[in-house]
TORMITI-736056 format. One line per 10 residues: number of its first residue (from 1); their letters; for each residue y, z negated, x negated of C-alpha. Coordinates in nm, 3 decimals, padded with zeros to 5 digits. Layout:
<atoms>
NUM> a> Y/Z/X  ...
</atoms>
This chain:
<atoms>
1> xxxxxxxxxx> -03.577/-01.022/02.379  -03.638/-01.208/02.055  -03.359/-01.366/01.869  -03.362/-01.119/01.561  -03.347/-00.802/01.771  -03.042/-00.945/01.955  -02.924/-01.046/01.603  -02.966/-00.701/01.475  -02.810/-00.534/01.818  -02.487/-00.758/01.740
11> xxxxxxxxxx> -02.426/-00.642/01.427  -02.499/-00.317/01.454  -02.209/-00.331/01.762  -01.978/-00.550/01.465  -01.975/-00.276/01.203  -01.964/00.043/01.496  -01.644/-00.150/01.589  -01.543/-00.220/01.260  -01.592/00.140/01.192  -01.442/00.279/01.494
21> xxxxxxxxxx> -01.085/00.050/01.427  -01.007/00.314/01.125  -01.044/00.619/01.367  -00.732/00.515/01.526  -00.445/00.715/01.321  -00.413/01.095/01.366  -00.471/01.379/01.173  -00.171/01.548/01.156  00.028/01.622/00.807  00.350/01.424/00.697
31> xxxxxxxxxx> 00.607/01.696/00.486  00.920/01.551/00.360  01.162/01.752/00.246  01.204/01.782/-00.145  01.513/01.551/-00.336  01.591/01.376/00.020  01.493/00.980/00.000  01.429/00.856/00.317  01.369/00.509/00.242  01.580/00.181/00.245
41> xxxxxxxxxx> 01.877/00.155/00.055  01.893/00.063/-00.255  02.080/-00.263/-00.277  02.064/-00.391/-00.631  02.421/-00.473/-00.760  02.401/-00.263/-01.133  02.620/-00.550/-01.366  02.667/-00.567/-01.706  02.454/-00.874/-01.699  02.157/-00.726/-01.567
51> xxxxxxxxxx> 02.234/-00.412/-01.785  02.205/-00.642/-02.137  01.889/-00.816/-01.965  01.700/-00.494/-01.885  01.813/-00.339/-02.265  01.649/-00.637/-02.381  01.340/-00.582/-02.181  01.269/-00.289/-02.316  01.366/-00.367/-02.648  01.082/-00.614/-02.634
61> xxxxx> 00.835/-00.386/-02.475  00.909/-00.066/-02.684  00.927/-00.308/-03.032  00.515/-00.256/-03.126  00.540/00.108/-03.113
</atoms>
């Protein structure tokens, strides 16, 4: 066997395998319930600091309109 046909048989095996990693995770259908957040909690303390800084923020984003 010459050295480009075994090159050529080796990466044709390295991109079936590549291709065949993705085919891993099923097909079924993910519903979540409407209004219900299932993710982490939220755990930003709201202050009055970080009120004035995000007013601010959007003062300076919102001034060019």
């Amino acid at each position: 066997m010459k050295t480009w046909q075994l090159t050529r048989i080796l990466g044709s095996l390295a991109v079936m395998a590549v291709l065949a990693a993705g085919c891993g995770r099923g097909t079924g259908v993910t519903v979540y319930e409407p209004g219900v957040y299932k993710g982490a909690a939220y755990t930003v303390k709201f202050t009055p600091q970080l009120q004035s800084e995000l007013q601010e923020r959007c003062r300076l984003g919102q001034s060019d309109r």
